[in-house]
C-alpha positions as CSV (number, residue, x, y, z in Angstrom):
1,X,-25.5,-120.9,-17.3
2,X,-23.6,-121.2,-14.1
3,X,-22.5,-117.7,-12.7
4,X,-18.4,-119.2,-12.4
5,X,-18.9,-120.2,-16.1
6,X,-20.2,-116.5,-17.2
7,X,-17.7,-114.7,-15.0
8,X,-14.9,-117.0,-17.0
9,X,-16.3,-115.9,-20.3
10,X,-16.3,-112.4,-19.1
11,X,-12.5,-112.5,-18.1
12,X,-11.8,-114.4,-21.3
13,X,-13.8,-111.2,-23.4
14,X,-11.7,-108.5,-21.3
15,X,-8.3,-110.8,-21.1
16,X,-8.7,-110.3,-25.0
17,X,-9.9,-106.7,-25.2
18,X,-7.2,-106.1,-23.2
19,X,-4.3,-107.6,-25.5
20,X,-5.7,-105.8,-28.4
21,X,-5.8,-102.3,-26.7
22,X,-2.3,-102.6,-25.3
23,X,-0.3,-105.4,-27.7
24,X,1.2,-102.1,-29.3
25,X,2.9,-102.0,-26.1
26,X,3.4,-105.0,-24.8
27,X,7.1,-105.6,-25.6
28,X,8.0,-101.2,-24.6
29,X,5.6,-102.4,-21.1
30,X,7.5,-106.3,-20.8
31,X,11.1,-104.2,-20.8
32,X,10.2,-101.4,-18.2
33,X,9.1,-104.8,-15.9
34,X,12.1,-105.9,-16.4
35,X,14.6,-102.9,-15.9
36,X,12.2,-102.0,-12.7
37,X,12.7,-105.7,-11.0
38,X,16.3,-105.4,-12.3
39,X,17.3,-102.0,-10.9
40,X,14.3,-102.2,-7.9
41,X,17.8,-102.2,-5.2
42,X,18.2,-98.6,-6.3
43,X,14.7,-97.9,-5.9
44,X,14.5,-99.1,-2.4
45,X,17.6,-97.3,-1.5
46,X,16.0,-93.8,-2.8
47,X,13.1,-94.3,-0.9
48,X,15.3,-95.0,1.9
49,X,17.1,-91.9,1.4
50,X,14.6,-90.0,0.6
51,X,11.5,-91.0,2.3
52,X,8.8,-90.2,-0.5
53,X,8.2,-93.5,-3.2
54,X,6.8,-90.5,-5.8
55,X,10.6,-88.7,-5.7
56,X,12.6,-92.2,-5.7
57,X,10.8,-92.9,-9.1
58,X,11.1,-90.2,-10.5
59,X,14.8,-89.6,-9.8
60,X,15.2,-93.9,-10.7
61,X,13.8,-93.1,-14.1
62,X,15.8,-89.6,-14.6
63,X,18.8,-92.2,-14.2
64,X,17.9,-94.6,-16.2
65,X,17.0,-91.8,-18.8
66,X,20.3,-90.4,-19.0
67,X,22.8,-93.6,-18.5
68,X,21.0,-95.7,-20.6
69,X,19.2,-93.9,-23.7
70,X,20.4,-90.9,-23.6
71,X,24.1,-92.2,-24.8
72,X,22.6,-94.4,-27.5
73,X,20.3,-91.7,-28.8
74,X,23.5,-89.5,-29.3
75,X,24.9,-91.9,-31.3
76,X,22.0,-92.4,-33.6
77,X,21.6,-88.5,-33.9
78,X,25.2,-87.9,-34.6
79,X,25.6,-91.2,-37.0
80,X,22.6,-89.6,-39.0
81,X,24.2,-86.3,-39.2
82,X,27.7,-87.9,-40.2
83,X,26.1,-89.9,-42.9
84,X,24.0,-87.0,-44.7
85,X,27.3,-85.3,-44.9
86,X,29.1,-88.3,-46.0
87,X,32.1,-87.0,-48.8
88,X,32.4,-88.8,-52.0
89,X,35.7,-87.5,-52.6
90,X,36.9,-89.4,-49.3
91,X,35.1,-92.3,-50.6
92,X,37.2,-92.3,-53.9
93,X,40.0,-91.5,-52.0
94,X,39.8,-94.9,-50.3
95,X,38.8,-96.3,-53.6
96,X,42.3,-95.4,-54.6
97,X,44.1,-96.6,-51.9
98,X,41.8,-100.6,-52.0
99,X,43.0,-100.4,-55.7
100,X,46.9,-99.9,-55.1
101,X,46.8,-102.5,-52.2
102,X,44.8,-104.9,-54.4
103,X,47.2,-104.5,-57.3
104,X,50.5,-104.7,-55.4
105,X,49.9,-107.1,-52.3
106,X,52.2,-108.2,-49.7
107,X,53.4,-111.2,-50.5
108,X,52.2,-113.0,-47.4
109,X,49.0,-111.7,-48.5
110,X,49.7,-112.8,-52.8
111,X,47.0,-115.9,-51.9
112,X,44.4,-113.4,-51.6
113,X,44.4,-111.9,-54.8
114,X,42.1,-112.9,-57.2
115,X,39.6,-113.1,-54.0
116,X,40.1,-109.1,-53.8
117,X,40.1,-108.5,-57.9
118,X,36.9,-109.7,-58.0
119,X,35.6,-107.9,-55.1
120,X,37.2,-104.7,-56.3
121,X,35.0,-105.4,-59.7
122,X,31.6,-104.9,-57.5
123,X,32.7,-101.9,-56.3
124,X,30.9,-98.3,-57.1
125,X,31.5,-95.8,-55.0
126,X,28.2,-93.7,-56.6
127,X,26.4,-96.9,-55.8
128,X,28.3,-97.0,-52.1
129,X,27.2,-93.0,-52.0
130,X,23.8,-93.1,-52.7
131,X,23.3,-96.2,-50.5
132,X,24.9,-94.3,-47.8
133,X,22.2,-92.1,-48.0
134,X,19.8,-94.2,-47.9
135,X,21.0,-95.6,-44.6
136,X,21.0,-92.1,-43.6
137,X,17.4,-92.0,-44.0
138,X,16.8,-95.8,-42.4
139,X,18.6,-94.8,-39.4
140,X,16.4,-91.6,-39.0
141,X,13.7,-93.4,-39.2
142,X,15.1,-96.0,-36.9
143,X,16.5,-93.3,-34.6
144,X,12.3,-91.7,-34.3
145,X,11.2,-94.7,-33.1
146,X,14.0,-95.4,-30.8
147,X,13.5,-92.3,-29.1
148,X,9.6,-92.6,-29.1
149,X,9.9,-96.1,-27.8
150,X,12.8,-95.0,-25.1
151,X,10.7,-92.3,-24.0
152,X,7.5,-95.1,-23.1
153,X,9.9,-97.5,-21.5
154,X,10.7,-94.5,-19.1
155,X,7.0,-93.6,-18.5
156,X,6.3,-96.9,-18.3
157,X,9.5,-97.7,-16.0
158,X,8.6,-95.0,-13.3
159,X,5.1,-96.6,-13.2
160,X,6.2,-99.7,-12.4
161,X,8.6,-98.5,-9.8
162,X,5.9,-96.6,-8.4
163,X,3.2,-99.0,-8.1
164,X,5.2,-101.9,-8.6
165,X,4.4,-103.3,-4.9
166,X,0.4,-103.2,-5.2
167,X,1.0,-104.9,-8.4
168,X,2.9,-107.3,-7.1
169,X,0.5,-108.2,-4.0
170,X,-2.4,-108.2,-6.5
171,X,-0.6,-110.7,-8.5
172,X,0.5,-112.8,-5.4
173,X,-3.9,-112.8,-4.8
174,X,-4.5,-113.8,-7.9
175,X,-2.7,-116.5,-8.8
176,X,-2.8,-118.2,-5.2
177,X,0.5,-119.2,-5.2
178,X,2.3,-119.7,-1.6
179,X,4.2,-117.0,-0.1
180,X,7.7,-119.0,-0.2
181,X,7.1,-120.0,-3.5
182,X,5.5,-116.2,-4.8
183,X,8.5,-114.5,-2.6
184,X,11.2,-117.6,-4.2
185,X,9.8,-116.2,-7.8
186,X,10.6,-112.9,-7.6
187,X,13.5,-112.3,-5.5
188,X,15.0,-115.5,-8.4
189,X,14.1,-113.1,-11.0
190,X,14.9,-109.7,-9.3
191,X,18.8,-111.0,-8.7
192,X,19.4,-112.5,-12.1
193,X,18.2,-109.0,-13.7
194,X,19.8,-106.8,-11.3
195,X,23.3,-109.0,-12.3
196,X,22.7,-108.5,-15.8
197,X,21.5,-104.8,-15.9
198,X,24.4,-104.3,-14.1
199,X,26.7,-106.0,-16.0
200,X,25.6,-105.2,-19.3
201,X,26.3,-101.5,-18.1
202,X,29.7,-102.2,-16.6
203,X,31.2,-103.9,-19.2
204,X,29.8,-101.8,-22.2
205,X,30.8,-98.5,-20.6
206,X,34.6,-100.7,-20.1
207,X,34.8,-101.7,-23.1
208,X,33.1,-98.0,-24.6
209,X,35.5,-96.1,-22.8
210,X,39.0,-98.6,-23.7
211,X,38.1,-97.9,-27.8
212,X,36.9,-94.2,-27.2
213,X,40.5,-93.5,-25.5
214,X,42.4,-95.3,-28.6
215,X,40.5,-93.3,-31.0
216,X,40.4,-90.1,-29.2
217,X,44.3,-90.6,-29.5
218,X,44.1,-91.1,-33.2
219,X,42.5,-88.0,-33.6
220,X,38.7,-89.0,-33.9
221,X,35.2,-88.4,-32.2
222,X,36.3,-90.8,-28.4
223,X,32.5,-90.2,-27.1
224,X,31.1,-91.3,-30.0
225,X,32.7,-94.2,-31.5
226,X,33.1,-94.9,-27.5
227,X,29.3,-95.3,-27.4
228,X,29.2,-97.2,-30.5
229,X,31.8,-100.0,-29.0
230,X,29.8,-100.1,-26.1
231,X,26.7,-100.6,-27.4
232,X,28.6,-103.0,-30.5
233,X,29.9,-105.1,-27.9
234,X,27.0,-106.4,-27.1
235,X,26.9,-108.0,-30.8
236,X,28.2,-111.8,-30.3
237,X,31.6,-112.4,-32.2
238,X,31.2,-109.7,-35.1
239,X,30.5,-106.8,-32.5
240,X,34.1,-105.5,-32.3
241,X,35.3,-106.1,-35.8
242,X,32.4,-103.9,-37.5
243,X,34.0,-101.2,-35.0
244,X,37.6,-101.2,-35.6
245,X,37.9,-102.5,-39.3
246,X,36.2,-99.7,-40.9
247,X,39.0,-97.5,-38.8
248,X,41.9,-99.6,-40.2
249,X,40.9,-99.6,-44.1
250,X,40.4,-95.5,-44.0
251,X,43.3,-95.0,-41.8
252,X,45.7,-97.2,-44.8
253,X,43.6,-95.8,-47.7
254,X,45.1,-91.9,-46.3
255,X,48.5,-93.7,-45.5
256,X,48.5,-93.7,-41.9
257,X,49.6,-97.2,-41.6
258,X,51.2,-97.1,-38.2
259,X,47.6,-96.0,-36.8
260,X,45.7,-98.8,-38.6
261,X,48.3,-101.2,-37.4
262,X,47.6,-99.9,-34.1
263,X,43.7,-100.0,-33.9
264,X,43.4,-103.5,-35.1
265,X,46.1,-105.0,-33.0
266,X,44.9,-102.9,-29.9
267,X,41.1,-104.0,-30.7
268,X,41.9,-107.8,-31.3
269,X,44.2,-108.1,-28.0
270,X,43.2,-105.2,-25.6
271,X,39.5,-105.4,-26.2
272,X,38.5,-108.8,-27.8
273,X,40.7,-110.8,-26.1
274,X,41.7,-109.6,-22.7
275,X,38.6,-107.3,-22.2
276,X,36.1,-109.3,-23.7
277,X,37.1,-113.1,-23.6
278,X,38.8,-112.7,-19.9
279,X,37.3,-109.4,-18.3
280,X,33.7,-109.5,-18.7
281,X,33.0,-113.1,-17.3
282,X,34.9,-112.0,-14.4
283,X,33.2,-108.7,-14.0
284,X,29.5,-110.5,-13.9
285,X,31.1,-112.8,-11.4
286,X,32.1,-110.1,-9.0
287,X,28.4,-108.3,-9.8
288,X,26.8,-111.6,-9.2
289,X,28.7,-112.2,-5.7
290,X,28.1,-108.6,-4.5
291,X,24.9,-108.3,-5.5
292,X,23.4,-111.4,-4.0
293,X,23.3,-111.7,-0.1
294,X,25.3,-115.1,1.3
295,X,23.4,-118.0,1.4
296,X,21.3,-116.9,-2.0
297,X,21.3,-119.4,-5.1
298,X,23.9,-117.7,-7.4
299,X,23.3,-118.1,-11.4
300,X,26.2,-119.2,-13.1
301,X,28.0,-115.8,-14.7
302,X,28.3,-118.3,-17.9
303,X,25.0,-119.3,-18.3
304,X,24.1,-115.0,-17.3
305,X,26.6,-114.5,-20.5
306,X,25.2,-116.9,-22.7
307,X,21.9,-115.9,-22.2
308,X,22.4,-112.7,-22.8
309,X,24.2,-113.6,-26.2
310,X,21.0,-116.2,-27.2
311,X,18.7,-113.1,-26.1
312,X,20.7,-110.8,-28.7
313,X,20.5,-113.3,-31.6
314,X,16.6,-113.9,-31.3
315,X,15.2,-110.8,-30.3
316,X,17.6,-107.8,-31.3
317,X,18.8,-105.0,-29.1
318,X,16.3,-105.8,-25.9
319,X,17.1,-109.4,-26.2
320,X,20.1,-108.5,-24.0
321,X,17.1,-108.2,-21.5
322,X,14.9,-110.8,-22.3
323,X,17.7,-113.2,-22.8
324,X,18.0,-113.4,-18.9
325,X,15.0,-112.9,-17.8
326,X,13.6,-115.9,-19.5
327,X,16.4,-118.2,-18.7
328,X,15.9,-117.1,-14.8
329,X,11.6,-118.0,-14.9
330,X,13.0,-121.2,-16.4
331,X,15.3,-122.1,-13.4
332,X,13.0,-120.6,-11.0
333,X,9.9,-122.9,-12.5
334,X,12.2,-126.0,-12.0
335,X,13.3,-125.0,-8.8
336,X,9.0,-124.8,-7.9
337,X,8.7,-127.7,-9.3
338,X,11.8,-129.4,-7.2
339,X,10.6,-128.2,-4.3
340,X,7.1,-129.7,-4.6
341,X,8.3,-132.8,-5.4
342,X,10.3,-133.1,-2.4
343,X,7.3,-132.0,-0.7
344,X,5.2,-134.7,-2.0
345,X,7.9,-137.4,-1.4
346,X,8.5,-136.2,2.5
347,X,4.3,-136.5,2.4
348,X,4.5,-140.3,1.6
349,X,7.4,-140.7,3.3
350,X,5.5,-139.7,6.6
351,X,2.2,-141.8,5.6
């Protein structure tokens, strides 16, 4: 056997030893890439600041620690919590209220009807109660291995930041690409994520903080269900209404009409429509023009928003990152590829 052939089947043995040590961690190791190239701007700026690369990544992942997990670990805490204490009485109380409104309609609403008869038939608020607790339990669960997760995307995450530069060299060495192609790759890749991290931020904590003021005002938890918009928003089309509609049916079913009026006009317009449909393409837009120096390819903000709603539907909650960071290796590749077939056609061209 040639020695290049036994060296290959060597790699090949490790590549795969290595997969099955670490594919428990492969997705927790993909996202810390990620959110290091995305927020790698603020990384350089610590170390600028403060001269040592062990202290900038340690304070980066502090950061990213408290804007980023600590908020949605709150809410699954405090969600859990709410559940387990969850009243049956209110629950019958509501019961009372669906029942009233499905027997005497407004007549706008006379159409409806039968449609809310039979729905009414299914109800059982024991059943409702007891499932309640369940989800109680799901969450929990859910909320463990959020946290656990969380807390390896942050170990991870500082890593990264602090070796990410040898990595990145060692990677440049072995796969022999050309410096303006290995340099086009990453700084491609490192805008498009730093636009989206950024934006997914901004616009969550906007849209967080708009439904966490209207609900403060009505009397209710504002950090909470503010961190619950935030992080709902993120949910194409259905995101706000599994917010706001639960609000409206309890506030009718205890006879505060006026507020449930209130919260569902104020989520459709404010939030859905002005904040969501107008705002947030315009807020990536401005990220995306700061953020990039002149004379750098820009990514369209609508093709940054759409992949970021494809990422959500196929992979879940860090679709939101994968979403984007696929799409950008896609461009970049074809961008590669453009740029070697120019290369190639100036070559006959001179021949």
């Amino acid at each position: 056997m040639k020695p290049q052939f036994f060296i290959a089947a060597l790699f090949a043995i490790s590549l795969y030893a290595m997969y099955y040590l670490y594919s428990p961690f492969l997705l927790v190791i993909l996202i810390a890439g990620l959110l290091a190239i995305s927020t790698s701007n603020i990384q350089n700026f610590l170390e600028h600041y403060l001269k040592n690369r062990l202290v900038a990544a340690l304070v980066s992942s502090l950061l990213l620690a408290v804007l980023f997990f600590a908020p949605l670990g709150y809410f699954l805490t405090t969600l859990t919590i709410e559940l387990n204490n969850l009243s049956t009485e209110t629950l019958h109380q509501v019961e009372s209220v669906l029942e009233e409104f499905v027997s005497n309609p407004p007549s706008y609403l006379l159409f409806l009807k039968p449609y809310l008869v039979d729905a009414m038939k299914d109800l059982d608020i024991n059943s409702i109660t007891s499932n309640a607790l369940t989800i109680a339990g799901n969450i929990g669960a859910f909320s463990a291995g959020f946290l656990k997760n969380a807390f390896l995307v942050i170990i991870f995450y500082f890593f990264a930041l602090y070796n990410g530069g040898v990595m990145v060299d060692f990677l440049k060495r072995v796969v022999q690409m050309s410096v303006e192609e290995s340099s086009l790759l990453a700084r491609e890749l490192s805008d498009v994520m730093s636009v989206v991290f950024y934006s997914i931020i901004t616009t969550a904590m906007f849209e967080g903080v708009l439904f966490g003021a209207a609900i403060s005002y009505m009397g209710y938890n504002g950090l909470l269900f503010g961190i619950m918009y935030g992080f709902a928003s993120l949910v194409p089309v259905v995101g706000g209404i599994i917010m706001w509609l639960p609000f409206m049916i309890y506030e009718f079913s205890v006879g505060n009409n006026t507020n449930a009026i209130f919260i569902a006009i104020y989520s459709i317009v404010v939030i859905s429509i002005v904040a969501d449909t107008f705002v947030k393409p315009m807020i990536i837009r401005e990220i995306n023009q700061r953020l990039l120096k002149e004379g750098d390819t820009k990514m369209n903000e609508l093709v940054i928003f759409f992949a970021i709603i494809a990422g959500l539907t196929t992979f879940g909650f860090w679709g939101m990152i994968l979403g984007p960071a696929i799409t950008a290796f896609f461009f970049t590749i074809l961008k590669l590829f453009e740029a070697r077939s120019q290369e190639c056609l100036d070559t006959n061209r001179n021949i």
